[in-house]
N, C-alpha and C positions, 0 to 999 in steps of 0.2 A: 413535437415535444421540446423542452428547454433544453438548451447549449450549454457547455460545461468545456473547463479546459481540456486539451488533448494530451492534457500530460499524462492520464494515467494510461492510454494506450503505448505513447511513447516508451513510458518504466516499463509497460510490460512486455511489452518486445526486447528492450535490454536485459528481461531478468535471464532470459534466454543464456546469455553469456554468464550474468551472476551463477546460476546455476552449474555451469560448465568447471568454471572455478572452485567451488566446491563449499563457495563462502555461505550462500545462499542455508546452507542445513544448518550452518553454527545458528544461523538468526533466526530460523523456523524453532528447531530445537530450542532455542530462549523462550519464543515465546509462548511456547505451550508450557512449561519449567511454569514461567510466571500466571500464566492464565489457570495453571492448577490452583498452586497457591492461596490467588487471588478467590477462586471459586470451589474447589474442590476438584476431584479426581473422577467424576460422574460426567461424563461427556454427554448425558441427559438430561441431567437436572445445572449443567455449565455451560449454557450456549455457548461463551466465547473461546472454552478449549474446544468446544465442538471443532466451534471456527475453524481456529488455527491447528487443530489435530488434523482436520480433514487439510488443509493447505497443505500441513505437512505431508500427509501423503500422495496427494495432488503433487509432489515435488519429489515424488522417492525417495524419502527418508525411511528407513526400515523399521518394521513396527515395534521392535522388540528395543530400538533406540528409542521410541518416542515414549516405550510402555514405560522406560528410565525414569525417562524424563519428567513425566505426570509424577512417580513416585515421590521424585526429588524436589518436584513442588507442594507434595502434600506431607513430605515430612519422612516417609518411609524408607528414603534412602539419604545419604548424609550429602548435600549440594551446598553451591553460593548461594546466598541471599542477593536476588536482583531486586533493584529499584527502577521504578520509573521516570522518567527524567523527558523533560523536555524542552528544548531549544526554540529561540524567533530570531528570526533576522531578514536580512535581507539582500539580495542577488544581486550581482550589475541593471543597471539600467529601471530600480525600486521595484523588483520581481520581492514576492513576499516570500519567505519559506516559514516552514512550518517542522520542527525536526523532532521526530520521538524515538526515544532511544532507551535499553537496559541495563543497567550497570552496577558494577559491585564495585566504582570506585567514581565515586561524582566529578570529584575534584580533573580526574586524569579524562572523561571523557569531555567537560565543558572547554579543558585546557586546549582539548584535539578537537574539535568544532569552531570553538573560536578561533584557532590558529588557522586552520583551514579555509573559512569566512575569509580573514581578513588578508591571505598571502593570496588570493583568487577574487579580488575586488567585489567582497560581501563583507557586511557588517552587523553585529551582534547585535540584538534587540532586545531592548526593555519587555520582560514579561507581561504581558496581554498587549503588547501593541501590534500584533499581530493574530494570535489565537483568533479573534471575534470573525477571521476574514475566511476563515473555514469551519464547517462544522461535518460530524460524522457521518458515515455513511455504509452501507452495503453496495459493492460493486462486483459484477457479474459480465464478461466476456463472452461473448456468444459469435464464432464465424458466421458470418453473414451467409454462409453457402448450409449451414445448419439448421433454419429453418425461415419462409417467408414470415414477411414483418407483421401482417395482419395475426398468423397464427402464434408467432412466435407473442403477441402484443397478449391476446387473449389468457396465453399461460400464465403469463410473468404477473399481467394487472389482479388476475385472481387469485395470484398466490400472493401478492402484498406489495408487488412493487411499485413505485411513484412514477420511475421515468424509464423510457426508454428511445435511445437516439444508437443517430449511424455514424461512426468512425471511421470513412474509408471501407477496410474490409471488413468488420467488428461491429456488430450491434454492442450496445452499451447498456446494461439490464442496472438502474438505481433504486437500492433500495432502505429503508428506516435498519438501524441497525439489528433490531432484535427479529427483523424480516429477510433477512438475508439466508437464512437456513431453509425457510420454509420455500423461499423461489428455488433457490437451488434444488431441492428436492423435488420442485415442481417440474424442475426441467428435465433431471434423472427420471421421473417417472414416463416423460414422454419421450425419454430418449433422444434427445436434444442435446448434443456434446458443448463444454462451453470450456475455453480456455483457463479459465481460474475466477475463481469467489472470492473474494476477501472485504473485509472492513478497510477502512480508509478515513482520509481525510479530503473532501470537497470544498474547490475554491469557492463562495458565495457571488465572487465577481473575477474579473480578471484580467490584466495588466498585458496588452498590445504587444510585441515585440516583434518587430518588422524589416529587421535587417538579419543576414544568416549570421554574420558576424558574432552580433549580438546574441543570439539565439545561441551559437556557441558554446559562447563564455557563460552562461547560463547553465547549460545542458552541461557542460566540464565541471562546473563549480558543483551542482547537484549529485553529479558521479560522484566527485573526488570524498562529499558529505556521506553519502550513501556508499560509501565503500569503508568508511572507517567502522572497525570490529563492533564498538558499541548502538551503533545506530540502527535501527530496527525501519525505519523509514524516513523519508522526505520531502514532502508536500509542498506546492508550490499553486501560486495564482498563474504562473507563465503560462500565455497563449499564443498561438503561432500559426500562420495561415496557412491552408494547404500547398502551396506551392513552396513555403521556406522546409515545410515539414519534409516534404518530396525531394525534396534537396540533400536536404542531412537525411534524409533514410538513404538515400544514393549514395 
């Protein structure tokens, strides 16, 4: 099946430490806040707080924080008004990024992305000059020692999913977005552990980078984005060959 970059294995091995830090809840907790809002407070009839409800539990956020939370995006409790906001640009070496973020203050979050861009050799991009180069997705983590690939193929292509590839240790379960719940579910029914579900964004193609160096300054620049408070995530074309990857995981 089709190849895709390896970046979303890569973030998710680092969420590991976002987690640890304790940064990782403020930005679960946003985005269920906004996916209420956006949809209601019915985690049945709102696939996408489903989503991000179940992430956030996937991540131990405690339920009686998250019950807030929904509240606060459907009015019942007195919160900030977030916006959605999104960033393009681009990395050392024309890596594309792709940046989505929450905010009750535009002005102070574009100020702190861009500044960040351009003190780490990235550069601010004209809106859709980058967008076209990813489109949405359902992505699904499954350890490779969880179940063989024929059976594991059988579950995931009947409950709705398009792709599925191997990561190293990781099968890699893609799916259309409003499919994402239902694989997932498919996989809990047959008791198949999978590291994390989320929606995303997928690179359509993807930009070579072949020195560690490089790869880096990339991978830094991405952190530095994806660590600022308003940024909810960070998507990128960067691809990188097993052996550079092996490298920086060492």
């Amino acid at each position: 099946m089709s190849g895709h970059s390896k970046w979303a294995t890569i973030k998710h091995r680092k969420g590991a430490a976002d987690a640890k830090r304790g940064k990782l809840f403020a930005k679960l907790i946003k985005q269920v806040e906004v996916a209420a809002r956006q949809g209601g407070g019915d985690l049945d009839s709102n696939p996408t707080l489903r989503t991000m409800y179940q992430k956030a539990r996937d991540n131990s956020v405690p339920l009686d924080t998250l019950e807030r939370a929904v509240k606060r995006g459907t009015g019942e409790l007195e919160g900030v008004s977030y916006e959605s906001v999104t960033y393009e640009g681009y990395a050392p070496g024309g890596v594309a990024l792709y940046i989505e973020c929450l905010t009750d203050n535009r002005n102070r979050t574009g100020s702190e992305v861009r500044s960040t861009l351009t003190r780490n050799g990235g550069t601010l991009a004209e809106p859709g000059s980058v967008a076209w180069q990813f489109e949405r997705k359902g992505v699904v983590l499954v350890p490779s020692s969880a179940a063989a690939e024929d059976d594991l193929m059988m579950i995931v292509l009947d409950a709705g999913a398009e792709d599925l590839e191997a990561e190293g240790d990781i099968w890699r379960v893609t799916t259309e977005p409003g499919d994402l719940n239902a694989v997932r579910d498919a996989l809990a029914a047959a008791e198949i552990t999978f590291e994390s579900a989320d929606l995303t964004m997928l690179p359509t193609g993807s930009v070579a980078v072949t020195e560690p160096s490089a790869a880096r300054a990339v991978l830094k620049l991405m952190d530095l984005i994806d660590d600022l408070d308003d940024v909810q995530d960070v998507h990128s074309n960067f691809d990188i060959g097993d052996d550079i990857m092996a490298e920086l995981a060492g």
